[in-house]
C-alpha positions in Angstrom: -41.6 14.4 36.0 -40.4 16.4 32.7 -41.0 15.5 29.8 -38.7 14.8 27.2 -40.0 17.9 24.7 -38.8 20.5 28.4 -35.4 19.1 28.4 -33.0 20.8 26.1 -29.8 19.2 25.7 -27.7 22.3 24.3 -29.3 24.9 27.3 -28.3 21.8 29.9 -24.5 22.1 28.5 -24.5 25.2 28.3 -25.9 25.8 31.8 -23.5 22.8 33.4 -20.6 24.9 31.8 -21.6 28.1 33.9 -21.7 26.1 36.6 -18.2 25.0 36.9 -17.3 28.6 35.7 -19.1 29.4 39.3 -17.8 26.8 41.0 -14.4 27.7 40.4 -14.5 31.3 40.2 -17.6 32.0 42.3 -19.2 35.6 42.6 -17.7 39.0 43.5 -15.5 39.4 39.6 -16.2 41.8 36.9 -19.2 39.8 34.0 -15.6 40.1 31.3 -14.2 37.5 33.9 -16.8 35.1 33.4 -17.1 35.4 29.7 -13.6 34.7 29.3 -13.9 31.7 31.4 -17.1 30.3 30.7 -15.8 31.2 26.5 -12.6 28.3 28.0 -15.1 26.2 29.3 -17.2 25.6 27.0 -14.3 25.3 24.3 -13.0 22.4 26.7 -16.4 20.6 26.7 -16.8 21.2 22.5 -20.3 23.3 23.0 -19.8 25.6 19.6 -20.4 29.1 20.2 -19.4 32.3 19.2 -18.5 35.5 21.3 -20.6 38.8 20.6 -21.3 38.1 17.4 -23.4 41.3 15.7 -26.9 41.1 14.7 -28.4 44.2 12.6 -32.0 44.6 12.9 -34.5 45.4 10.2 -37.3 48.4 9.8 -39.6 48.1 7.3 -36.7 45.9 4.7 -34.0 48.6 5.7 -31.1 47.4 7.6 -30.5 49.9 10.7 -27.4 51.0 11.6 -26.9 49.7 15.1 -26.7 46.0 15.8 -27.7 43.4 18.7 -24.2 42.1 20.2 -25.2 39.1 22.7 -22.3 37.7 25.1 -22.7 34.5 23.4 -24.7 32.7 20.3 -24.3 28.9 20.8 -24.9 26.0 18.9 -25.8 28.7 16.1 -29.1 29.3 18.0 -29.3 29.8 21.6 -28.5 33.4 22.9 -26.4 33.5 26.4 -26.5 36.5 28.4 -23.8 36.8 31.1 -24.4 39.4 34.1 -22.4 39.5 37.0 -25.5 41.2 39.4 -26.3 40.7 43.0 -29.2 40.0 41.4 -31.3 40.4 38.3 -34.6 42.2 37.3 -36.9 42.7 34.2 -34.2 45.0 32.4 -32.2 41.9 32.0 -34.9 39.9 31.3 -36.2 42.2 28.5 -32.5 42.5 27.2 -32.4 38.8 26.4 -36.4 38.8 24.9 -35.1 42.0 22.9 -32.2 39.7 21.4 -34.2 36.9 20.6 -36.9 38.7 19.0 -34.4 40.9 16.7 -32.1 37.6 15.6 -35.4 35.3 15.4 -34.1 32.7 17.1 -36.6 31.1 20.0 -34.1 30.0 23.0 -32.1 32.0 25.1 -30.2 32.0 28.2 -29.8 34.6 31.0 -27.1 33.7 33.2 -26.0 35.7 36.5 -22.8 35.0 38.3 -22.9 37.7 40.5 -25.0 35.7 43.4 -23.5 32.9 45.5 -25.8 30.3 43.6 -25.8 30.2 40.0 -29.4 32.0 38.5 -30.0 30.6 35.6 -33.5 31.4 33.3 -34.2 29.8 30.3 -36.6 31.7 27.5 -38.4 30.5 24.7 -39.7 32.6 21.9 -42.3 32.5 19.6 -43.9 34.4 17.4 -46.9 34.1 19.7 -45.1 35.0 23.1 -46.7 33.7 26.5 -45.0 35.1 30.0 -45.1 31.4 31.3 -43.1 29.8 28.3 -40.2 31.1 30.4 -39.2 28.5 32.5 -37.0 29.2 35.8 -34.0 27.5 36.9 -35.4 24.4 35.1 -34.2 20.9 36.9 -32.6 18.3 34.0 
C-alpha cells in the first residue's frame, strides 16, 4: 500500500492527461504532435502549465547566456518532458535531472509516447540526490 506522502496529485493529472493523449493518438507521431495535444488536454482538464518556458542558469552570480527550455512547467513546479522514442535511456533521464537541478524545482516528469504503452518516470530532486528517489511508473 502507498502512502499518502508517494502520491502526488498534480504528477497523477498530469500523467492521466498523457494517457488519454496516448490513447487517442497512440505511438508512431512526431513528440510536436503530442505536445500540442497533450498542451489541449490538459487545458481541457484545468492543469495550469506553461509551454517551453526559458530558464537561464547561473555561474558563479552571472547569468549565462543559454537557457533550459522544458516541454512543459506545470502547476508552476513540475517539469514535463515529452519524447516520442521507441524507447528511452539515461540521456533522457539526465535531461530531465539537468532541468530540475538548473530551475531548482524537485519534481519532474519524463513522459515517452513513442511505445505502445505509456512510459511514464517520475523524479524527485533534492539537494541531497539518491538514484532510488526516482520512482518508475508509480501506481495511484
Amino acid at each position: 500500500m502507498k502512502s499518502e506522502q508517494s502520491v502526488d496529485p498534480r504528477t497523477f493529472e498530469i500523467i492521466g492527461a498523457a494517457m488519454e493523449v496516448h490513447r487517442e493518438l497512440g505511438c508512431g507521431l512526431n513528440e510536436v504532435f503530442y505536445q500540442d495535444a497533450l498542451a489541449v488536454e490538459m487545458q481541457l482538464r484545468g492543469i495550469p502549465f506553461v509551454r517551453e518556458p526559458a530558464y537561464h542558469v547561473f555561474y558563479k552570480g552571472i547569468k549565462l547566456p543559454s537557457f533550459l527550455r522544458p516541454d512543459f512547467v506545470c502547476y508552476g513546479e513540475v517539469i514535463v518532458e515529452l519524447k516520442a522514442l521507441t524507447q528511452t535511456a539515461g540521456r533522457e533521464e539526465s535531461q530531465v535531472l539537468g532541468y530540475l537541478k538548473g530551475t531548482g524545482f524537485q519534481t519532474g516528469l519524463l513522459l515517452n509516447f513513442g511505445a505502445p504503452s505509456l512510459f511514464q518516470k517520475r523524479f524527485i530532486h533534492s539537494s541531497e540526490w539518491l538514484p532510488e528517489a526516482a520512482a518508475e511508473n508509480p501506481s495511484y
